[in-house]
C-alpha positions as CSV (number, residue, x, y, z in Angstrom):
1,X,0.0,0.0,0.0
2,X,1.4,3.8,-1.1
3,X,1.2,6.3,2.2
4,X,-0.6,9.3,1.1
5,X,-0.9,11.4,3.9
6,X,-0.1,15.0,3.4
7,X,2.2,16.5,5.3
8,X,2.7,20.3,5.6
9,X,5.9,21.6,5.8
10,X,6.8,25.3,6.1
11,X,9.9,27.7,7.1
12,X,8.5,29.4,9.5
13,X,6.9,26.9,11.9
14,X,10.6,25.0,11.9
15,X,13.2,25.6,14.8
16,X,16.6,27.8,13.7
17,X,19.6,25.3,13.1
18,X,22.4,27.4,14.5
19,X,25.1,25.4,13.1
20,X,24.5,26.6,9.4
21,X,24.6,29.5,10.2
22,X,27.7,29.5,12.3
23,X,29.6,28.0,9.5
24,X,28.8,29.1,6.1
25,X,28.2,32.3,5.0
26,X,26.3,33.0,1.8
27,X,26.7,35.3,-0.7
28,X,24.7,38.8,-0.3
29,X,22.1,39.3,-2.8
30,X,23.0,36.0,-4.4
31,X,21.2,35.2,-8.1
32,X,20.6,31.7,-9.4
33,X,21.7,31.1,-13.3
34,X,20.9,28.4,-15.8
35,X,17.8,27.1,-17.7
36,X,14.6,28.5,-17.0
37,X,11.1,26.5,-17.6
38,X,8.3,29.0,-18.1
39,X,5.4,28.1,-16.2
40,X,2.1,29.9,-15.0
41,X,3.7,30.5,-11.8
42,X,6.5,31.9,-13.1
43,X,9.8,30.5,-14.3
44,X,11.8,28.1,-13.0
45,X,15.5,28.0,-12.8
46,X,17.7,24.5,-13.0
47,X,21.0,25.1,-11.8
48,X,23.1,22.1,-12.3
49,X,26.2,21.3,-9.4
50,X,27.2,18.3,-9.7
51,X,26.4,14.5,-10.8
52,X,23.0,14.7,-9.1
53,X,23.5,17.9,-6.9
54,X,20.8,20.7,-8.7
55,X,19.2,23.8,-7.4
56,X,15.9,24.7,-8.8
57,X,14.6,28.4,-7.8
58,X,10.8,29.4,-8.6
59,X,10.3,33.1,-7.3
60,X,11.9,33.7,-4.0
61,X,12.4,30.0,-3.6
62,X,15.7,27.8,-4.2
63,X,15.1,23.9,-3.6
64,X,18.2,22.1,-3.2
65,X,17.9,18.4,-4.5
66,X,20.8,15.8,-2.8
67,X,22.8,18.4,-2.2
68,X,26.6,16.8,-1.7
69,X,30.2,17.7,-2.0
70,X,31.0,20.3,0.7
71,X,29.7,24.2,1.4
72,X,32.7,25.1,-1.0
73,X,30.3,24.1,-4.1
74,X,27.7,25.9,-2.9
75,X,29.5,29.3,-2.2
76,X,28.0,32.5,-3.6
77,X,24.6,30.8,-4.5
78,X,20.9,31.4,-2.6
79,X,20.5,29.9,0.5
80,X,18.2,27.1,0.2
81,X,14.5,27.9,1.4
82,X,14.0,23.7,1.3
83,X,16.0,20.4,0.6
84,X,14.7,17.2,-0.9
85,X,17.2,14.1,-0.7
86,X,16.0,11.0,-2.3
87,X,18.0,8.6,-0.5
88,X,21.3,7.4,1.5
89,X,24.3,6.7,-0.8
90,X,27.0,9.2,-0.1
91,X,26.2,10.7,-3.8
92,X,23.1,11.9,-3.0
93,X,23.1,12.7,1.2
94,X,26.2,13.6,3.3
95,X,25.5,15.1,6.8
96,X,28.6,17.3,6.7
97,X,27.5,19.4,3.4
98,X,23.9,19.5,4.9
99,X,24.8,20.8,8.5
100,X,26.9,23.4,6.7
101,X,24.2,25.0,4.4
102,X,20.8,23.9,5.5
103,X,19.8,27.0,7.8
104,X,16.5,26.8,8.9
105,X,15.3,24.8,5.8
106,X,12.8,22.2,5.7
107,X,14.2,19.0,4.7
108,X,11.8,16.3,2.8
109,X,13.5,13.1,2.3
110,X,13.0,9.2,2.7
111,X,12.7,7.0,6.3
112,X,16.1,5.9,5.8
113,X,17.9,9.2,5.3
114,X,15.7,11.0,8.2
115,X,17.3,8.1,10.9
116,X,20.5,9.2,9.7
117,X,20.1,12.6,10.4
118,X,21.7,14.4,14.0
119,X,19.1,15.6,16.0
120,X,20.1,19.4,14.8
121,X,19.1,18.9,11.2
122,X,16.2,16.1,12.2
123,X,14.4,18.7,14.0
124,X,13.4,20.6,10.4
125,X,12.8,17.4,8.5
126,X,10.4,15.1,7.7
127,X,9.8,11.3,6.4
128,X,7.9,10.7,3.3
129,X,7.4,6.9,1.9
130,X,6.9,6.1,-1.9
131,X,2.8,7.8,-2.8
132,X,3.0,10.0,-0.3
133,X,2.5,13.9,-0.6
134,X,3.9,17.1,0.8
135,X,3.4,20.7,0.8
136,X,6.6,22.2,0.7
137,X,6.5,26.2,1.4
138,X,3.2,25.9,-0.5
139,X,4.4,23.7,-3.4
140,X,2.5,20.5,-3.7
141,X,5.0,17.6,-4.0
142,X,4.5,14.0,-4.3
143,X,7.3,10.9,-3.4
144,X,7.5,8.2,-6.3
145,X,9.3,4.9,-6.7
146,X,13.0,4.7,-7.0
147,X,14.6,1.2,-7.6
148,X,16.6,-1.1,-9.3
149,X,14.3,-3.6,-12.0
150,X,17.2,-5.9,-13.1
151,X,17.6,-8.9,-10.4
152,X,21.2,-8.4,-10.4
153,X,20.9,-4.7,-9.2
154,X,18.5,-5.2,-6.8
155,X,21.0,-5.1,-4.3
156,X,21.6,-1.0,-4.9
157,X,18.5,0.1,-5.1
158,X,15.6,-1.8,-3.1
159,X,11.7,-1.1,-3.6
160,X,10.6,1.4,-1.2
161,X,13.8,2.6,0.3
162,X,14.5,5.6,-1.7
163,X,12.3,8.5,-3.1
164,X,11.6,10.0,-6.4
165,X,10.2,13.3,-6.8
166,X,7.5,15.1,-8.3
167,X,7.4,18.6,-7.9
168,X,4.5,21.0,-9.3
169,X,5.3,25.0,-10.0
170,X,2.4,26.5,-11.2
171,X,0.7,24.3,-13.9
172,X,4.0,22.5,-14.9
173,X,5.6,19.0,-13.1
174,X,9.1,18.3,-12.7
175,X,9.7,15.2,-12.0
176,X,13.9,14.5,-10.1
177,X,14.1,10.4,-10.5
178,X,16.7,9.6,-8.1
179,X,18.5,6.5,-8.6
180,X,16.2,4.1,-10.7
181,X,15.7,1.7,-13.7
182,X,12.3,2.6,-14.9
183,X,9.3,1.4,-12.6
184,X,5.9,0.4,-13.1
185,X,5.2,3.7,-11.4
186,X,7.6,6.2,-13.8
187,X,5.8,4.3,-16.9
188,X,2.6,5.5,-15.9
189,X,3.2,8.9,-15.2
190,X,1.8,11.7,-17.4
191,X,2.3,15.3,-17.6
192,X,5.6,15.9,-16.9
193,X,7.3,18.5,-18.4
194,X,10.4,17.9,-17.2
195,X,12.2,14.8,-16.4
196,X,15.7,14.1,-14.9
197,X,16.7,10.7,-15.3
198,X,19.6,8.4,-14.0
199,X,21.7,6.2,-16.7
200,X,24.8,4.6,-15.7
201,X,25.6,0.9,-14.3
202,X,25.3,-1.0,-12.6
203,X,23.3,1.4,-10.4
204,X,20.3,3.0,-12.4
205,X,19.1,2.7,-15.8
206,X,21.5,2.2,-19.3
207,X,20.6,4.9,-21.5
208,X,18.5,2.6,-23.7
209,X,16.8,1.7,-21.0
210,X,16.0,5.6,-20.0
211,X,15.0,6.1,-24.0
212,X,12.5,2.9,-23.5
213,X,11.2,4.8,-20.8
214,X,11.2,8.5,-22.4
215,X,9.3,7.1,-24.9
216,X,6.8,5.5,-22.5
217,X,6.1,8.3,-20.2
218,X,6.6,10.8,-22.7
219,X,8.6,14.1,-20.6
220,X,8.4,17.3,-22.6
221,X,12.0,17.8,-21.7
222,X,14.4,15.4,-20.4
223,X,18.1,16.0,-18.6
224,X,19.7,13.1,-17.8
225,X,22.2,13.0,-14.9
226,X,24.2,11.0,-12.9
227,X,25.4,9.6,-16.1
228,X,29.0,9.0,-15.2
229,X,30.8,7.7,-18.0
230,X,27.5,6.5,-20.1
231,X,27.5,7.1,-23.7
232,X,24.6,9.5,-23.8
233,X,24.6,9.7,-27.4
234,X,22.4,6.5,-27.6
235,X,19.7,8.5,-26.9
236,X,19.9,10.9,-30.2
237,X,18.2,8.2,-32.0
238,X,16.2,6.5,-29.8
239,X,14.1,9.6,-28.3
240,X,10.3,10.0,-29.9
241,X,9.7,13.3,-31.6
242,X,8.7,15.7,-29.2
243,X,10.7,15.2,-26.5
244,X,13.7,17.5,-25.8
245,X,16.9,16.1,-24.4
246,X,18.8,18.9,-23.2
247,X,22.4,18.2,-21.7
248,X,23.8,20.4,-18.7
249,X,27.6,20.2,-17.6
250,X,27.1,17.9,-14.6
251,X,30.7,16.6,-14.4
252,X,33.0,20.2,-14.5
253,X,35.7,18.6,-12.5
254,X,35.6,15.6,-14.9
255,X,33.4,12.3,-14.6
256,X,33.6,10.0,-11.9
């Protein structure tokens, strides 16, 4: 059974974590860059950091998605006003880069990530399972499935242990995958504008599997991350007409 409680989580009903604060400083009057998604609500801004590290900002708003890697990456950006991890692998969660820039931001993430958490940074977060929903500083958002298909990567990914996102600004859905093949539950979904998918082994999708499913589910737009060393020109070919594949510089310090 899915869990689809609603939970509301806002800024200012959350505690002050002091330690943020204490030991990173940001950047006055900082502006967030990149691609912009126009949507009745206003635009919003993808902001690429790293492998599977993104910022998206909608209006006065910055979410930070797995953010990883140490304050230093995150220097002169916007602070974030929320945080969304989807799970616990060291790409996608590490408690020192967290305590150093979450603030007083609500953090939405998975069971397994929130009993990981120090008490500081617990104190602003909460659980969500797979089905559930959120309101996040009023933007509706909804955990998905995130999990390995193939019996022999099982072992990375199990079902209902990490999250996938879907995130709604205004009347547009963007949907962050996490690490995944392609579930019964991304097959079905509709409407998404944009769609960032996982595609390197052995622990997500190949890209032919993520053009299989591109062509399934049918994104508007499509970045894939957290592609490592994949050959992402499989896809150039393989994607349906109509769906935009747009590739960011995820790797600036070279792949891993």
């Amino acid at each position: 059974m899915t869990n689809r409680r609603t939970v509301v989580i806002g800024m200012a009903s959350l505690p002050l974590a002091s330690v943020a604060a204490t030991q990173f400083a940001w950047a006055q009057e900082a502006a967030l860059d990149g691609d912009t998604i126009s949507t009745s609500g206003g635009d919003v801004t993808i902001h690429p950091i790293e492998h599977a590290s993104l910022l998206l900002g909608y209006g006065d708003q910055v979410i930070y998605v797995d953010p990883v890697g140490g304050a230093t990456l995150y220097e002169g950006l916007p602070a974030p006003t929320a945080i969304l991890i989807t799970h616990g692998h060291g790409d996608h969660f590490d408690v020192p880069t967290l305590e150093a820039i979450a603030g007083s931001a609500p953090i939405l993430t998975s069971q397994e990530v929130f009993d990981k958490l120090p008490e500081a940074l617990k104190a602003n977060a909460t659980a969500i399972a797979n089905g559930g929903s959120a309101d996040l500083n009023g933007l509706p958002i909804e955990a998905t499935t995130a999990h390995n298909t193939t019996e022999d990567r099982m072992q990375y990914h199990p079902v209902g242990v990490g999250n996938g996102y879907l995130i709604t600004f205004g009347d547009k859905v963007i949907y962050v995958a996490g690490d995944t093949e392609p579930t019964p539950e991304m097959l079905k979904l509709t409407g998404i504008e944009v769609a960032f998918l996982p595609m390197n082994l052995p622990y997500t999708m190949t890209p032919e599997q993520a053009a299989e499913a591109i062509n399934t589910f049918k994104p508007k737009i499509v970045y894939p991350y957290h592609y490592g060393e994949s050959d992402l020109s499989v896809l150039e070919g393989a994607v349906d007409e109509g769906v935009e594949v747009r590739l960011l510089e995820w790797y600036p310090n070279g792949q891993g």
